[in-house]
C-alpha positions in Angstrom: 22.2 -18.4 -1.3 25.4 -18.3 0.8 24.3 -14.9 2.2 25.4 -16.1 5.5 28.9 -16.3 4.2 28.6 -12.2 3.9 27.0 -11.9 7.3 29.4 -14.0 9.3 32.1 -11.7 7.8 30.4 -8.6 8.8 30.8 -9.8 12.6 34.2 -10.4 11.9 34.6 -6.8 10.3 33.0 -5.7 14.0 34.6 -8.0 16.5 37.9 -8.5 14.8 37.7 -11.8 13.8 38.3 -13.9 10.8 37.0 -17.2 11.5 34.1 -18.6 14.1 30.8 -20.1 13.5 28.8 -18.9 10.2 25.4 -17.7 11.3 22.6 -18.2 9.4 22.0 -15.7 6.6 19.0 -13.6 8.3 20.2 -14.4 12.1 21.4 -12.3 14.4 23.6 -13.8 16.4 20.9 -13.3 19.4 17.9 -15.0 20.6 14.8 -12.8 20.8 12.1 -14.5 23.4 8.9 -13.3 22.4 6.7 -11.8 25.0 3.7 -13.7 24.0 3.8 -17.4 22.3 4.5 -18.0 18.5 1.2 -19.6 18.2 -0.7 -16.6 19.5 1.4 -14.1 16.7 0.4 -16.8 13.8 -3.0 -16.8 15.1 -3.3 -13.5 15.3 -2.0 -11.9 12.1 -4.2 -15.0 10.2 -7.4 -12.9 12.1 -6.4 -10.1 11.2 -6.0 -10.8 7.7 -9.5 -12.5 8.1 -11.1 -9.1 9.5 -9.9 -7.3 6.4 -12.2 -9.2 4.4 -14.9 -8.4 6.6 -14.1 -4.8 6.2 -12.9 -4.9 2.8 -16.7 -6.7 1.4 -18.2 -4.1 2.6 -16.8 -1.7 0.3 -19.0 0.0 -2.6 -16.7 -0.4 -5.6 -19.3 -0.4 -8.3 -20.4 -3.6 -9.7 -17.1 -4.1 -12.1 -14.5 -2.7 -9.7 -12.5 0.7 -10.9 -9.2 0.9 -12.4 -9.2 4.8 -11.8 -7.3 6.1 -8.7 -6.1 9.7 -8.4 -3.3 10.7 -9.7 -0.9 13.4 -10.0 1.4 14.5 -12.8 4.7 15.5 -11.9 5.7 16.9 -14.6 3.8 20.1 -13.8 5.7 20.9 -11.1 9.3 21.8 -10.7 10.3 18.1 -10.3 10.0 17.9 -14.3 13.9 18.6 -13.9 14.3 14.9 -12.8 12.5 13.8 -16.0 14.8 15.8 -18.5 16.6 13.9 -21.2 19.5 15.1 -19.2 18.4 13.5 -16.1 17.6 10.4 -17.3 20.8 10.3 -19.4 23.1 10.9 -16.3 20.8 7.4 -14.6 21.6 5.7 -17.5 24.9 6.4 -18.0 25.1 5.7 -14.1 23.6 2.8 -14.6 25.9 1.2 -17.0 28.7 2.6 -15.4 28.4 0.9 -12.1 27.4 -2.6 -14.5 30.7 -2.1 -16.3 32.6 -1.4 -13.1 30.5 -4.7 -11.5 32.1 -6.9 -14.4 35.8 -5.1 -13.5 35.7 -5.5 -9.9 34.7 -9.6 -10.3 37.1 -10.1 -12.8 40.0 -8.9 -11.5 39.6 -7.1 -7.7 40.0 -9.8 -4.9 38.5 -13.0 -4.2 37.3 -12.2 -0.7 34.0 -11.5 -1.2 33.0 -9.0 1.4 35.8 -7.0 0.1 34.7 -7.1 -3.5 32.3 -5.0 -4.8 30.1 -7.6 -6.9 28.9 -10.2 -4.6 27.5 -7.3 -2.6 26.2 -5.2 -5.0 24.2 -8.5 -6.5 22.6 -9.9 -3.3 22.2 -6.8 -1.4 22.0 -3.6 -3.6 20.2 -5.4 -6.8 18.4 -7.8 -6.1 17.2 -6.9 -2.7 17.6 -2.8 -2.7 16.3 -2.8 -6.0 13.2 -4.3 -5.4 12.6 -1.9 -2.1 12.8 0.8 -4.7 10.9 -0.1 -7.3 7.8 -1.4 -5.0 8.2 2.1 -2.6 9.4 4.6 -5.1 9.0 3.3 -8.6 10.4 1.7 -11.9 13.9 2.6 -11.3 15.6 0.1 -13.1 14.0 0.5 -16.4 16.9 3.7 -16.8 19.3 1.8 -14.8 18.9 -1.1 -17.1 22.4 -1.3 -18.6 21.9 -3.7 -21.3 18.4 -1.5 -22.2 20.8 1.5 -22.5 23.6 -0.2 -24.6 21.4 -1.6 -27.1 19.5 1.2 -27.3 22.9 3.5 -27.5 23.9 0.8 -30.6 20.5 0.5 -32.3 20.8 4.7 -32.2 24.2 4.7 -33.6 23.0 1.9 -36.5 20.4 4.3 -37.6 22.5 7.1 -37.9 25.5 5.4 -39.8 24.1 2.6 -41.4 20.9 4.2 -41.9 18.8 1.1 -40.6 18.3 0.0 -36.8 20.2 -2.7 -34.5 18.5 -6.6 -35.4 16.2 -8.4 -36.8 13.0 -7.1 -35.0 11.5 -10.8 -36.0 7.8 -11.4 -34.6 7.7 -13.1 -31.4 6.2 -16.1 -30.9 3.1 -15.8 -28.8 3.6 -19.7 -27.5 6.7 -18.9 -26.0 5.6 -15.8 -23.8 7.5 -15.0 -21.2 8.9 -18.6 -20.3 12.3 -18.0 -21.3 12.3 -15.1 -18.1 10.9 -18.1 -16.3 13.6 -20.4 -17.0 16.4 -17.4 -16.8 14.7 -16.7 -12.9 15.2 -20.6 -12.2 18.6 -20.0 -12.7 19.0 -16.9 -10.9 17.2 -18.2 -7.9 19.3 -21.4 -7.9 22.4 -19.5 -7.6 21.3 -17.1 -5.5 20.0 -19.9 -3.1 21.9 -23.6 -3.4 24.7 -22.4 -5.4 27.6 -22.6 -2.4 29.8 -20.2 -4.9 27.2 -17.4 -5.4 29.4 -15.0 -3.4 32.5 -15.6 -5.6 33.4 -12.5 -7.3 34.6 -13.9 -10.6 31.8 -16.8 -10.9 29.2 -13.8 -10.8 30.6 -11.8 -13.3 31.1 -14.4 -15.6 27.3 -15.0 -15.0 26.7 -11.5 -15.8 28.4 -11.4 -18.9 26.6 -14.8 -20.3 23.3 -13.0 -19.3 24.6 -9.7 -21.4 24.9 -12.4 -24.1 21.4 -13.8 -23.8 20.0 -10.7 -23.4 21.7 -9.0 -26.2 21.0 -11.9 -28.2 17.4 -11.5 -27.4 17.2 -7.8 -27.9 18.8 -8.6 -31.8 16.3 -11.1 -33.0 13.5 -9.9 -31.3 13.7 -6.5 -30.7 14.5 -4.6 -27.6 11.5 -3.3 -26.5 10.1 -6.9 -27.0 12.6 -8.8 -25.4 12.1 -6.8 -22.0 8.7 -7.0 -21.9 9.1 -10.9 -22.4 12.7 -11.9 -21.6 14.4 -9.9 -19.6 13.1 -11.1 -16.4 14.2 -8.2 -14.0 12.7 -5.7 -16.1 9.4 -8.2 -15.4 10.0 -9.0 -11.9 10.7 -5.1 -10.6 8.1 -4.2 -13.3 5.9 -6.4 -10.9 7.1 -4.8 -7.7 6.5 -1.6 -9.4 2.5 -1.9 -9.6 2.5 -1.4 -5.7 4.8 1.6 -6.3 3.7 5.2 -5.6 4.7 6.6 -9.5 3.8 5.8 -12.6 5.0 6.6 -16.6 1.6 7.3 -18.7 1.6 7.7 -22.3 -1.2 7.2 -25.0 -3.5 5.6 -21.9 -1.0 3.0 -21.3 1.2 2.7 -17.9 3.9 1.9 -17.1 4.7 0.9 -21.2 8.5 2.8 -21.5 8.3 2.5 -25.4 5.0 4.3 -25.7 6.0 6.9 -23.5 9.4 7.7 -24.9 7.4 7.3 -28.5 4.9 9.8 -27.3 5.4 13.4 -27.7 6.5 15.4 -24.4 3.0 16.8 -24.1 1.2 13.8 -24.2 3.5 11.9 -21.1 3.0 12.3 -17.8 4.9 11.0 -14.9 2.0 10.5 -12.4 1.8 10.4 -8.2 -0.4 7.8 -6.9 -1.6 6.1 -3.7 0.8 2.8 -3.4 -1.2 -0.1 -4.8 -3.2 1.7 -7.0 -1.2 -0.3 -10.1 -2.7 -3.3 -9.2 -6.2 -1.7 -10.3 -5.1 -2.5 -14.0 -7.7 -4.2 -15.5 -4.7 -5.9 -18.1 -4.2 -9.4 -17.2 -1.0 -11.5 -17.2 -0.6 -14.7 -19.4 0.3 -17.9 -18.1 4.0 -17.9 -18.3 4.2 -13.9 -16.8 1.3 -15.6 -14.1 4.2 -18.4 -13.6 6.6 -16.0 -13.3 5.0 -14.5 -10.6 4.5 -17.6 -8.4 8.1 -19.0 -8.7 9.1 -15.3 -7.2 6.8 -15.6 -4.1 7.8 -19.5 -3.8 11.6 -18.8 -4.3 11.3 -16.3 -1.7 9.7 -18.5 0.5 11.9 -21.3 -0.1 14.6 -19.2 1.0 13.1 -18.6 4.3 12.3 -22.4 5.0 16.1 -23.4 4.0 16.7 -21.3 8.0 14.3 -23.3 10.1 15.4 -26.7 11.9 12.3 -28.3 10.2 14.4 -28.2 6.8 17.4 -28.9 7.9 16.0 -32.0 9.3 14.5 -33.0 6.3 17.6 -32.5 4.3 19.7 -34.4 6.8 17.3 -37.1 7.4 17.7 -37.5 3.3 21.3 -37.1 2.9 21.7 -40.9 1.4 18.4 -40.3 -1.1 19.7 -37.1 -2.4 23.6 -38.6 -2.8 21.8 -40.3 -5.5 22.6 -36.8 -7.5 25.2 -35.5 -6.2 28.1 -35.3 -3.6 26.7 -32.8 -2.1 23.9 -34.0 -0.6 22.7 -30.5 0.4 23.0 -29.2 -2.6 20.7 -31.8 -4.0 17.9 -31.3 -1.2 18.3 -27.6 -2.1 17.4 -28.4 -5.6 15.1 -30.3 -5.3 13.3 -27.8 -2.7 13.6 -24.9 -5.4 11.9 -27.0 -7.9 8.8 -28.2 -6.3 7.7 -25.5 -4.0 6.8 -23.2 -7.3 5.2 -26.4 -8.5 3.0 -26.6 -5.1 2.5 -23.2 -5.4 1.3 -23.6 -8.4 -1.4 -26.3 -7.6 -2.3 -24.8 -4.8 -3.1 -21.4 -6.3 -4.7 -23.1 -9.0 -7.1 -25.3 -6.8 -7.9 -22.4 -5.1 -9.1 -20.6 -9.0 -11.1 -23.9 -8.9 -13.4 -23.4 -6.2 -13.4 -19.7 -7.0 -14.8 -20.3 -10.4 -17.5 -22.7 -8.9 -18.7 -20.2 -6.1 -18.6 -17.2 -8.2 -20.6 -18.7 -11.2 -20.8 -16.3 -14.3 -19.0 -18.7 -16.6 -15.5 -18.1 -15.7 -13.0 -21.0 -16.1 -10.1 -22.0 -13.6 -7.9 -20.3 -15.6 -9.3 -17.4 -16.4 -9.7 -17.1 -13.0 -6.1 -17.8 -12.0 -5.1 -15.2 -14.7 -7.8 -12.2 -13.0 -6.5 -12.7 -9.5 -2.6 -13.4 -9.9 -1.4 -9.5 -9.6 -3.2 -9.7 -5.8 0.1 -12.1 -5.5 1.9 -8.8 -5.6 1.9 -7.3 -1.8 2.0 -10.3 -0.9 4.9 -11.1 -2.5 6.3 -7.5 -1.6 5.5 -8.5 2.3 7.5 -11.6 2.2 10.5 -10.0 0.5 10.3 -6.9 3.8 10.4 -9.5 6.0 12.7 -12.0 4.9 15.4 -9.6 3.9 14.8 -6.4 5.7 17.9 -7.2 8.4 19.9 -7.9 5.6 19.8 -5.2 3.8 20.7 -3.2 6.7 23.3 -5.2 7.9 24.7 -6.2 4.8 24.2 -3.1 3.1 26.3 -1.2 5.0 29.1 -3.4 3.6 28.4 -0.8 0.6 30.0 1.8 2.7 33.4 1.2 2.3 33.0 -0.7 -1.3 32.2 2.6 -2.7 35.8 3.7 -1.8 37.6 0.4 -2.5 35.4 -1.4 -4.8 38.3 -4.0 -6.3 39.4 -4.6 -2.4 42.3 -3.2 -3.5 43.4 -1.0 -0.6 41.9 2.0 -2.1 40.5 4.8 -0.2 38.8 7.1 -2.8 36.1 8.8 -0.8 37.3 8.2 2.5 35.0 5.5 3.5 37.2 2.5 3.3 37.7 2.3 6.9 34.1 1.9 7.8 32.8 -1.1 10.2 29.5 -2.4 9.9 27.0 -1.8 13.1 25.2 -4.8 13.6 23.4 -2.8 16.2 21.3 -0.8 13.6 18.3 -3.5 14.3 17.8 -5.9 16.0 15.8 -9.3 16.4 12.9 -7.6 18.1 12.8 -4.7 15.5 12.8 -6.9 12.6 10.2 -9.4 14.1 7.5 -5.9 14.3 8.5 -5.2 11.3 7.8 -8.9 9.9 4.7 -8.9 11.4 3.5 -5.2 10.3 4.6 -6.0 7.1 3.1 -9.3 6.3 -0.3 -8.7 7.8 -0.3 -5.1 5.9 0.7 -7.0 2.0 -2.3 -9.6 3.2 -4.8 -7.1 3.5 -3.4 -5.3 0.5 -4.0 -8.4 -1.4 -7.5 -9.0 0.1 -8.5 -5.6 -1.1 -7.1 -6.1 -4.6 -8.9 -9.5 -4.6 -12.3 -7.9 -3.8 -12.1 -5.5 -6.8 -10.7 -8.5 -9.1 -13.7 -10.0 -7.5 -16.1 -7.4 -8.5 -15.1 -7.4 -12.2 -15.1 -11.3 -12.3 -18.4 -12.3 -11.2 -22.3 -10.7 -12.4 -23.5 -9.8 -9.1 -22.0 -8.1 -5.8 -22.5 -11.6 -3.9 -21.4 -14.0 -6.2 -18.0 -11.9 -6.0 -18.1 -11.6 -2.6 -18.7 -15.7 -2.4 -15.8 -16.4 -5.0 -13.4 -14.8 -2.2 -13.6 -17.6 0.3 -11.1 -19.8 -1.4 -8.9 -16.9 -1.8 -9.5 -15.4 2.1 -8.7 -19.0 2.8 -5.5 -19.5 1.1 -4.0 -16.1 2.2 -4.6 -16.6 6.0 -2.9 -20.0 6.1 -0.4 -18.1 3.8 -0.1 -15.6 6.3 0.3 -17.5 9.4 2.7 -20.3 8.0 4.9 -17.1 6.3 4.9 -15.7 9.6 6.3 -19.2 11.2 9.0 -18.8 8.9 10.3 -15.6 9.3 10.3 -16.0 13.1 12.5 -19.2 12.8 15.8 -17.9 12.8 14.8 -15.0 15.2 13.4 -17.3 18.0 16.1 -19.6 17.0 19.0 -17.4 16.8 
């Protein structure tokens, strides 16, 4: 994505300038020398990761691992309130308020982008906030969802004039899972990565209203509560972020399912505290296409990180005559075709590794069904990555929401008295955000090494044949760890 586009005019919102060198998207503008060599960091977090599993396998889980963590319901307590049907009509409406006034601002505020609100509302308030949220807090977005809300305000409405609800509600084909949130991600990440007009404020809403269409479309012939659990891929992709979260909706036994629980009478719900990560327990596993899913998040991610080191650059300028082949753009093209294979490496990768798994662990258990057991311990890891890749954004660029929220159209409007804000650069710095890359990527490893031991545990007959099945796994997250880690520190030591 073209995120440095927002960043280099931040700077110029600071230092009163207009034009000058674009930085990269995550820089700072600064070098940060690092008081101890790169190679000691990488080496270091990869052991450290490596010692979890020591400690970790030599935890007493039970022979089939637990999917019961304590829990605490808030709706006992005076924070009910924030579960009323009032409460959660006020986020809804919110929600589909600000979509609405998304769609307005593109199409008709101003095409400088900084100065409109949709470009930054997309890259830094959705898709980056957002996920912060759901993975720290919980599932907000299933209430902030607005096309879950319109339907669901239409389908209401059908039922009480026409005496019949909204669409079809035709069965869902189990082949096609959740591939069509698959393909719908592809394109989100394409924009959101190569696209060198994913800032323009018109271009996004337009994509957001052909999205409404799809969704809607979905929503009619399949249902709506169907379509989100299949379709809608940000109701899957924060739904995934969520698992790590600290909250949880419980209805009927099942979690985190928002049509049993607003099906279930009040006295049966229960809107539950737990420790963070405890939703990865879940004994449920994904299918294929939701496991895809998954792995095209974590690679996009990291794809995005690799497009800011000189290593890609170099490859994509050593290439520029292959990839002219496709397009002009030769960039572009390398882009492309970078976004299309690393999921598909991923892929193989992961999948080797559910290989040797299968064959160390015994018990029966194919690749696949392997693959499937151990693909939510993807999660913090996935989690980590997106703290440290976008953590300076979002505090950088997200002050750029300051002054939107008085001027969202860029029209020279001062409604709450913010429009005159300047961003501060200074709120973190390259030595900040390289702790916090570090802390944050070693922490989601060893989150992921726990989950993998109790996936482990529930996999495999005896204690050591799951301990055994790990290596593969142990394998793949320190190398994970240490060239995720190269990455981030790129554009810092670069800067």
């Amino acid at each position: 994505m073209r995120r440095a586009a927002l960043y280099a005019a931040a700077l110029s919102l600071l230092i009163g300038t207009s034009g000058g060198a674009v930085a990269r998207a995550h820089g700072f503008g600064e070098r940060y020398d690092l008081p101890l060599p790169l190679g000691l960091y990488v080496g270091g977090a990869g052991a450290a990761v490596a010692l979890s599993f020591a400690a970790v396998a030599g935890f007493s889980l039970g022979g089939e691992g637990t999917a019961r963590y304590p829990r605490f319901n808030l709706l006992r307590t005076p924070l009910r309130v924030f579960a009323s049907p009032w409460a959660v009509g006020v986020v809804k409406a919110f929600g589909v308020g600000m979509f609405a006034l998304y769609v307005w601002a593109g199409l008709f505020g101003t095409g400088v982008s900084i100065e409109n609100l949709a470009p930054v509302l997309t890259w830094v308030g959705f898709w980056v906030g957002l996920a912060y949220v759901s993975a720290f807090a919980g599932n907000l977005w299933t209430l902030l969802n607005p096309w879950r809300s319109l339907f669901g305000w239409a389908d209401a409405l059908s039922r009480r004039t026409l005496g019949r609800p909204l669409g079809m509600a035709r069965p869902y084909p189990a082949a096609l899972g959740a591939w069509p949130a698959v393909a719908l991600f592809a394109v989100f990440a394409w924009v959101e990565i190569v696209d060198p007009q994913s800032a323009i404020p018109s271009r996004l809403a337009v994509l957001a209203l052909l999205y409404t269409a799809i969704t809607f479309a979905g929503m009619f012939w399949f249902g709506r509560d169907e379509w989100l659990r299949r379709g809608e891929v940000f109701s899957m992709v924060f739904g995934f972020m969520a698992r790590f979260s600290p909250t949880e909706a419980r209805a009927g036994g099942k979690v985190d399912d928002y049509a049993a629980y607003a099906a279930a009478p009040p006295g049966e719900r229960e809107w539950n505290l737990r420790w963070w990560g405890s939703g990865l327990l879940s004994v449920e596993r994904p299918s294929a296409s939701e496991a895809a899913l998954l792995l095209f998040v974590l690679a996009s991610v990291t794809f995005d990180g690799l497009t800011e080191t000189p290593a890609w650059v170099q490859f994509a300028t050593g290439g520029q005559e292959f990839f002219r082949l496709f397009t002009a753009n030769s960039f572009v093209a390398a882009e492309t075709f970078g976004l299309l294979m690393t999921p598909l490496v991923f892929a193989w990768a992961y999948y080797g590794v559910a290989r040797a798994m299968a064959r160390l662990g015994g018990g029966g258990a194919t690749p696949g069904e392997v693959a499937l057991a151990f693909v939510y311990s993807l999660v913090p890891i996935a989690l980590a990555y997106h703290v440290a890749h976008f953590l300076s954004f979002l505090l950088i660029q997200g002050q750029l929401l300051i002054p939107l929220v008085s001027d969202p159209l860029g029209q020279g409007w001062n409604l709450f008295g913010t429009a005159a804000y300047r961003v501060d650069i200074g709120v973190i710095n390259a030595q900040a955000a390289w702790a916090a890359s570090v802390a944050a990527i070693v922490i989601g490893h060893a989150a992921a090494v726990f989950a993998t031991h109790v996936y482990a545990l529930r996999a495999f007959p005896t204690r050591r044949q799951a301990v055994r099945s790990q290596y593969p796994m142990l394998a793949l997250m320190v190398g994970y760890t240490m060239v995720s880690l190269w990455i981030v520190a790129q554009p810092i030591t670069e800067g």
